[in-house]
C-alpha positions as CSV (number, residue, x, y, z in Angstrom):
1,X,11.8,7.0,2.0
2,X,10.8,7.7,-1.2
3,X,10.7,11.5,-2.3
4,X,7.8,13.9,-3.0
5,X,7.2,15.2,-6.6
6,X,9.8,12.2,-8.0
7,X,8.3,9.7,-10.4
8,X,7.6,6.4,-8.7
9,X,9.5,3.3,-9.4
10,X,7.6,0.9,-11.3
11,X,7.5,-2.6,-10.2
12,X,5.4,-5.8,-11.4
13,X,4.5,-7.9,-8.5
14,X,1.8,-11.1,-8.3
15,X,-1.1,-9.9,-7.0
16,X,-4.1,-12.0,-5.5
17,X,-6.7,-11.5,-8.8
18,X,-4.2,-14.3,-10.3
19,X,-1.6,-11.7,-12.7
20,X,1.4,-10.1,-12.2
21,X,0.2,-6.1,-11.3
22,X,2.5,-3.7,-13.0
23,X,2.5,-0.2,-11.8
24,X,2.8,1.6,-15.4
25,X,-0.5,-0.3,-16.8
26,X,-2.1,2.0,-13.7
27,X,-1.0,5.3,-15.6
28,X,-4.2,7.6,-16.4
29,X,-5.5,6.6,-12.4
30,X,-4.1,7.7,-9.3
31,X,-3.0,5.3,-7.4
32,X,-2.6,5.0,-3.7
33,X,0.2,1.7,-2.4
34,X,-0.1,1.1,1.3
35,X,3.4,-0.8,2.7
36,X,2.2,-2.9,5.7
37,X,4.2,-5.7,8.1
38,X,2.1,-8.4,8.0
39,X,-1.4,-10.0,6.7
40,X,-4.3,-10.6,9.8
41,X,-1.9,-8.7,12.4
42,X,-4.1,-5.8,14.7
43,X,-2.8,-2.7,13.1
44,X,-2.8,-4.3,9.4
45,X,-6.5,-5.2,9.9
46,X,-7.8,-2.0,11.4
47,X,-5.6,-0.2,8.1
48,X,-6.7,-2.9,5.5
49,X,-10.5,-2.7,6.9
50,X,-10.5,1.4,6.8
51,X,-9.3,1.5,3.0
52,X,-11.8,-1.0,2.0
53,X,-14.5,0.7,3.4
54,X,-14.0,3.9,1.7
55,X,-12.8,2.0,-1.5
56,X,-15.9,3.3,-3.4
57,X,-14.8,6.9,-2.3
58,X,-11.6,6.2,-3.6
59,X,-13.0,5.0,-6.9
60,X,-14.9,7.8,-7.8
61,X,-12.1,9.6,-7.5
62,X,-10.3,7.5,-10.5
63,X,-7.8,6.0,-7.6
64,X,-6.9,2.6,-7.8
65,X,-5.9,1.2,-3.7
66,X,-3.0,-2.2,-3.2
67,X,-1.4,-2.8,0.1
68,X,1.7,-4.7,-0.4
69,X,4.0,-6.7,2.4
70,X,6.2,-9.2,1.8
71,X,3.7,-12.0,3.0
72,X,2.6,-14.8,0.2
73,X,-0.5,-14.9,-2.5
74,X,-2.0,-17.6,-0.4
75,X,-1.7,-15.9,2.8
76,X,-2.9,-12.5,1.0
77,X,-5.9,-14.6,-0.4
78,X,-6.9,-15.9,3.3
79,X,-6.9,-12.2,4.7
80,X,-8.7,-10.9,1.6
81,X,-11.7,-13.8,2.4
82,X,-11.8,-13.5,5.9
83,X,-12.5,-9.7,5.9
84,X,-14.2,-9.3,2.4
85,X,-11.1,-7.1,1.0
86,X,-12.4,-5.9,-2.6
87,X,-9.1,-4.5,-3.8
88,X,-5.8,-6.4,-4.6
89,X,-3.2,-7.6,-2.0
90,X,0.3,-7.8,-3.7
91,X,3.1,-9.8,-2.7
92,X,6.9,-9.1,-2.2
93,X,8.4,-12.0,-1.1
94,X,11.9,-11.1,-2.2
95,X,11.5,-7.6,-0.4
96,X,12.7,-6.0,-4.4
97,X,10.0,-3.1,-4.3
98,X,9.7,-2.5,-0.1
99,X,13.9,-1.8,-0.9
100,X,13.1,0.2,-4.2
101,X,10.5,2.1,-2.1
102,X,12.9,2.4,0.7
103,X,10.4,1.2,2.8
104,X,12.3,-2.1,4.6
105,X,14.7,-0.7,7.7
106,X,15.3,-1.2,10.9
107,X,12.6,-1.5,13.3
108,X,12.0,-1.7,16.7
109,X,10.3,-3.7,19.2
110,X,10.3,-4.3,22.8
111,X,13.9,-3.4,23.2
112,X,14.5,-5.9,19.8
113,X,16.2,-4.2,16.6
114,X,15.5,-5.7,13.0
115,X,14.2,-5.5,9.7
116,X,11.2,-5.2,8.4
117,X,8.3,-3.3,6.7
118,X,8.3,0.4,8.0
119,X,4.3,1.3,7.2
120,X,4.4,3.9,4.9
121,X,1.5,5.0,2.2
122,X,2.6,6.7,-1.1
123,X,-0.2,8.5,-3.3
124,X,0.7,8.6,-7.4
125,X,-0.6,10.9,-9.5
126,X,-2.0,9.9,-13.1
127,X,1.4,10.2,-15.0
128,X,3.5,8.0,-12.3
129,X,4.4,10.8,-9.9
130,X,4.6,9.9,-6.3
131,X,2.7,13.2,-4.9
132,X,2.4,12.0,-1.0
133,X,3.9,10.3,0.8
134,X,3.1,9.2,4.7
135,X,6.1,7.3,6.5
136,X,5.7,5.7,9.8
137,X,2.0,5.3,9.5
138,X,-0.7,5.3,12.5
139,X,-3.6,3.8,11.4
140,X,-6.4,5.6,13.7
141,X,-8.3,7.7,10.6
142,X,-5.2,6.8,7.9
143,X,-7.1,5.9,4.8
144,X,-9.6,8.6,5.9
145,X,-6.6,11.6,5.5
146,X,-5.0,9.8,2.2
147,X,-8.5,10.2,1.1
148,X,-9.0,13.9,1.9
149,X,-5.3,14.1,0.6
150,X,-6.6,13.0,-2.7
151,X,-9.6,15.1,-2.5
152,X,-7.9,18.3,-1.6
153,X,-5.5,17.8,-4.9
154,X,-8.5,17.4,-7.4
């Protein structure tokens, strides 16, 4: 996992308004990057449906909000429309930033090892400092604590 207080890689991935998202034009916001297995799954949903809700908290807080898995634009844009996501899905396909993140390991499941998305939330600051991070992520009341997180440090 990424480190505390260490400036976050920058990346430029496609993202589902139809451009390439780059993290350095998001300098001047903070900006929180949810890493999550895989679009229209239960835990992604309940996760994906919790940040959108308080997505207008979020904004009046100058905090920008982009899950990311390595799932495609066109299955991003299906599970944006089917549960009236308002904030960008982006998508890494090649599995460059989950690595650069250190957020694609060994998982596992029902007695199977393998690799895949460990969900993990990182919180930037406004100069590209990475000033939170959550690692193996439950996502009862998640966004709700990266929003108080965000809160508390104002």
């Amino acid at each position: 996992m990424i480190k505390e207080n260490t400036k976050a890689p920058d990346f430029t991935l496609p993202s589902t308004n139809g451009e390439n998202q780059k993290l350095k034009d998001l300098l001047g916001k903070y900006v929180v990057i949810y890493f999550y297995p895989k679009d229209d799954t239960p835990g992604c949903t309940i996760e994906t449906n919790d940040f959108n809700k308080l997505l207008p908290k979020f904004k009046k807080l100058n905090c920008e909000i982009f899950g990311i898995s390595k799932d495609t634009i066109k299955s991003h844009d299906k599970f944006r429309e089917k549960f009236k996501i308002k904030f960008d899905l982006l998508s890494d396909e090649e599995i460059k930033v989950l690595k650069k993140y250190k957020v694609w390991g060994k998982k596992k499941f029902m007695g199977r090892e393998f690799m895949g998305i460990i969900r993990s939330t990182i919180l930037i600051d406004k100069k590209g400092k990475v000033i939170k991070v959550w690692d193996n992520v439950k996502v009862k009341d998640h966004a709700k604590e990266v929003l108080e997180t965000l809160k508390s440090l104002r």
